[in-house]
N, C-alpha and C positions, 0 to 999 in steps of 0.2 A: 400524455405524450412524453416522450423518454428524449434526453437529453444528452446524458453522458453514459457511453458503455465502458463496461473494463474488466477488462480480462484478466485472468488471475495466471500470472506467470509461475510464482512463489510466495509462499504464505508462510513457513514455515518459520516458529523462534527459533530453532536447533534442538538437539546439538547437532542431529544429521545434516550433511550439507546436501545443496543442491536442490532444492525446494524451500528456500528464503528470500525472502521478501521483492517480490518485483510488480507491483500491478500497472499494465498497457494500455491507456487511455488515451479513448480516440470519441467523436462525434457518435451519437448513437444514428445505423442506417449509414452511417459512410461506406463506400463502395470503395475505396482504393487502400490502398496499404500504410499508408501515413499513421503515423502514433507518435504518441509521448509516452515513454514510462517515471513511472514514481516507484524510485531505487530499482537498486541493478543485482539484486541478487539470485537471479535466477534470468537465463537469457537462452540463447540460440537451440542449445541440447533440450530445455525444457520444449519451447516453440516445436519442436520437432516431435518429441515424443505425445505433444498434446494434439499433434495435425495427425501422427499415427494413432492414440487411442481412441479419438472422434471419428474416423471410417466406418469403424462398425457399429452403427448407431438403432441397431436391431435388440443386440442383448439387455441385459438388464443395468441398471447403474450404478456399478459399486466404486466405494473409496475403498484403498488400502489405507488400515488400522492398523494390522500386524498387535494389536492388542487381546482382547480374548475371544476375538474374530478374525483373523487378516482382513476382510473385505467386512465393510455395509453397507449396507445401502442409503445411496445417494440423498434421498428425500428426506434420513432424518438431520440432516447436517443445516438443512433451511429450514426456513420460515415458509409454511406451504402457499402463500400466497406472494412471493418478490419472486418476481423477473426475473430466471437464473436458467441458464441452459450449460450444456457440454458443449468445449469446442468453440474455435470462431466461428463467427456470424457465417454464413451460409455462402454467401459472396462475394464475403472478400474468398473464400479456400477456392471456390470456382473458379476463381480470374488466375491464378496462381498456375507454377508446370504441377504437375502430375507425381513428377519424383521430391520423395516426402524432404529429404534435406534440403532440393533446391529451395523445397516451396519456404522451410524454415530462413534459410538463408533470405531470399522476399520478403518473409515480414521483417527481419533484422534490419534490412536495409531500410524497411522503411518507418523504422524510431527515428528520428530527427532531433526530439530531444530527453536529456534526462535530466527529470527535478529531484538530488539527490536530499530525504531527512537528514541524516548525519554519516558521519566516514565510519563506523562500524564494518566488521567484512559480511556480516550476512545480509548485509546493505550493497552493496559496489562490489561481492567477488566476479559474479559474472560480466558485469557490466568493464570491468577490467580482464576477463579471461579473451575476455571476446573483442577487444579492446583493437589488434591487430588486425580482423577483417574488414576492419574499414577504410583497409589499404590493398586489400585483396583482388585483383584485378575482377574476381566474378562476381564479387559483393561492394564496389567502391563506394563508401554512403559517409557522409560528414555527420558529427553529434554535436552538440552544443552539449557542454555538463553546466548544470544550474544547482545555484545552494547560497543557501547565507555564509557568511563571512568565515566564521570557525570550520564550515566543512569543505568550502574549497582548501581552504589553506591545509588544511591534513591529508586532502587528496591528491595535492602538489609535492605537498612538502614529504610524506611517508608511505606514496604509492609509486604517482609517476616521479621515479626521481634517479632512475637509473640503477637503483639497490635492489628493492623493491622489485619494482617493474621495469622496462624501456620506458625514458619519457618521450609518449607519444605526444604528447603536448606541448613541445618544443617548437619552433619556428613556425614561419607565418603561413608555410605551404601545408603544416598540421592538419588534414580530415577531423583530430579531437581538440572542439573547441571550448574552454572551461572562463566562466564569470560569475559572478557573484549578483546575487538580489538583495534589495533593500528589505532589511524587518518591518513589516507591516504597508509595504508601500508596495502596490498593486505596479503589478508587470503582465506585459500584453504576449502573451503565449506567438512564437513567431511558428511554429506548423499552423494554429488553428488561431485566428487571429479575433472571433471571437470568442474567445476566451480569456478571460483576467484571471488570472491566479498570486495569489496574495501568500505569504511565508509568514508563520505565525512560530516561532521560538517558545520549546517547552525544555522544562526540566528531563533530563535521563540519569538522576543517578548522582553519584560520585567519585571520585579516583578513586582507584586501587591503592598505587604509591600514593598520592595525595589524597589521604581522606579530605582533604578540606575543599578541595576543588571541587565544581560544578561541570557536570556533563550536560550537553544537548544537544538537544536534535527541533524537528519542524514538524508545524503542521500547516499542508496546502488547504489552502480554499480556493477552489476552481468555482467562476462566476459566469456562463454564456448572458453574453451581452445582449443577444434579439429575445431570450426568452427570462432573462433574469433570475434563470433557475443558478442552482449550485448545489458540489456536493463537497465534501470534505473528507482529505486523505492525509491521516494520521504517522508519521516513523513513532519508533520507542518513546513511551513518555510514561509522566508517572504523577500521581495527584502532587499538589502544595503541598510544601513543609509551611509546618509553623515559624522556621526560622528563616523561611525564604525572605528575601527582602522583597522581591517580587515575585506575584502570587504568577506567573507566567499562564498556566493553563486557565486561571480567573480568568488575565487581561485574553488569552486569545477567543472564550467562549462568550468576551463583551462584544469583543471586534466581532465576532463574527453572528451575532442577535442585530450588531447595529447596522450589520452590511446586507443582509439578508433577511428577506421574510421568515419564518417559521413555514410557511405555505412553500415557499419558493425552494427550500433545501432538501435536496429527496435522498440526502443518503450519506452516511459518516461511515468509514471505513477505517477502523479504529484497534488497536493491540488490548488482548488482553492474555496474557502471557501466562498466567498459574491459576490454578482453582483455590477458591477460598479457606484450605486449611492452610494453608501456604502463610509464613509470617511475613510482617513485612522489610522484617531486617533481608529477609531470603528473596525478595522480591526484586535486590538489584535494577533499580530503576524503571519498573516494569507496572503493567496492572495486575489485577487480582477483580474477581464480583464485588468484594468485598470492597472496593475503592471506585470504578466505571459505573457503576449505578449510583451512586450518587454524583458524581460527575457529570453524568447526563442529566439528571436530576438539578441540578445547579445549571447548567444551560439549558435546559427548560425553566428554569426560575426567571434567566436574563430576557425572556420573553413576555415577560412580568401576563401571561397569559394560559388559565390553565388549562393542562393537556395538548402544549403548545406542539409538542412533539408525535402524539399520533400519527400512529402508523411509517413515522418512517424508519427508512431503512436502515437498519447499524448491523455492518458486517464485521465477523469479528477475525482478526490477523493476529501471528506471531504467536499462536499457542507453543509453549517447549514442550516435545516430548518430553515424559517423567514414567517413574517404572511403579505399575501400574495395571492392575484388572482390566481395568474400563480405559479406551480413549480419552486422554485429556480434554481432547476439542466438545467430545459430546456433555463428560462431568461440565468442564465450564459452559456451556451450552443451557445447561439444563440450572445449575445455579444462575445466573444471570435472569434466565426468566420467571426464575421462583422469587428473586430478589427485585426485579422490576416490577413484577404484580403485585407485590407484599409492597410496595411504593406508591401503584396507582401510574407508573410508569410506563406508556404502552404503546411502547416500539416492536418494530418488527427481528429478532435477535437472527443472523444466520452467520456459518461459519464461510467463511474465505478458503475455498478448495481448488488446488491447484488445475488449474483445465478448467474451469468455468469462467462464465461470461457473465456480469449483472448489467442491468437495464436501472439507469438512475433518471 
């Protein structure tokens, strides 16, 4: 029985925009248009082009590559056995008009809320592009933006501020409504109210101008309260330093062993950003194979149970394109699961492709 569906808005690390980071999660089997997304970086344009490439559900299933294929095929991008289709669910596009923008504009209206990782722009570009039609007389839909404490405050202070952007965020008759969630302290999702979803603070890196400063971002744990299941959705993060004074990605893979069964978590949606020859000074706050398998590996450990992690699902986000023979997504692809077997590690690896749906 499936639990949480999510639709892949944007997946992409960059550099190209417009296919970054946005995944739409909503009840799996919900019939009406209601969602929450986690990050904004891909919105309404993509929504559309994904309700137009799903019509023709006849031909064959290719990803554009543009690498030493343009297109491949869909199948080798999963794991041939997770729950993964093209396109929204079947019922919500049926209930929708007919004309492909309006129907985009539909599902826009009906995000409710966004659980922002961190203020990055391939996080929040579109989720701020698109920012204006929610005053639009044919789309009029209120948002709540949600984030821990450092990413509201950058999305106030160096987005909506008038420079930047119009601050839409201004007075109290605002459609865009922005507040902050507690680290580690479970909040009751107000579209889908059973849901808890819990804000776990990880490492991203460190300043440019200030090398010595600390960047971060979050990782959601969403919990359905009637069936106690949960999956977990990752922004930019990146293993422990030795010099961390807190090991952040430890403390959220403890929280989250002691909040959750190993049985009950059907699926980590998680960045893995360069292939393994990649160093890690060039890794700018990101993963590599060479760091997420053991990672997973260590949260499999906090389950002090072995093979705790079987069979679930880890979808993987945030690949960068890099210049390159082969697809990044499928090189990383195909390391991770030669490095999870050489582990004894045995999860299900697929990649996060823009226009698909997973069943959690």
């Amino acid at each position: 029985m499936f639990n949480f569906e999510v639709t892949v808005l944007g997946a992409s690390g960059g550099p190209d925009a417009g296919d970054t980071q946005c995944f739409m999660v909503r009840p799996s089997g919900s019939r009406d248009l209601r969602s929450i997304c986690v990050d904004g970086g891909a919105g309404v344009g993509q929504i559309a082009r994904i309700l137009s490439q799903a019509k023709d559900m006849s031909r064959p299933q290719l990803i554009e590559s543009f690498y030493f294929n343009d297109f491949e095929p869909a199948d080798q991008f999963f794991d041939p056995r997770t729950p993964v289709k093209l396109g929204f669910p079947t019922d919500l596009v049926e209930n929708v008009s007919s004309n492909t923008w309006k129907r985009a504009l539909q599902f826009y209206k009906g995000i409710k809320e966004y659980y922002i990782t961190h203020a990055h722009l391939d996080h929040i570009a579109a989720m701020v592009m698109n920012s204006p039609m929610a005053y639009d007389g044919e789309c009029i839909s209120g948002k709540k933006l949600w984030g821990l404490p450092f990413t509201m405050d950058a999305i106030k202070r160096h987005v909506f501020n008038d420079l930047i952007w119009p601050d839409l965020l201004d007075g109290t008759a605002s459609r865009l409504k922005l507040d902050s969630l507690a680290e580690l302290r479970l909040h009751n999702c107000e579209t889908f109210p059973q849901w808890d979803i819990i804000p776990l603070k990880v490492h991203h890196g460190f300043g440019v101008s200030e090398p010595s400063s600390r960047i971060y971002s979050t990782i959601y744990l969403f919990i359905d309260k009637h069936s106690g299941s949960g999956i977990v959705i990752c922004g930019d993060l990146e293993q422990d330093h030795a010099s961390d004074k807190l090991p952040l990605l430890e403390e959220a893979w403890d929280y989250i062993a002691k909040h959750i069964s190993h049985r009950r978590l059907k699926g980590i949606i998680i960045e893995c950003s360069s292939w393994t020859a990649t160093q890690q000074t060039e890794l700018y706050g990101h993963m590599s194979p060479t760091y997420l398998v053991p990672a997973l590996n260590r949260l499999q450990r906090q389950y002090q149970e072995p093979d705790a992690l079987r069979d679930l699902e880890v979808v993987i986000t945030h690949v960068k394109k890099a210049i390159s023979d082969k697809d990044p997504r499928l090189i990383i692809l195909k390391e991770l699961r030669d490095q999870a077997h050489a582990t004894q590690l045995h999860v299900r690896f697929s990649i996060a492709i823009q226009g698909y749906t997973f069943q959690f």
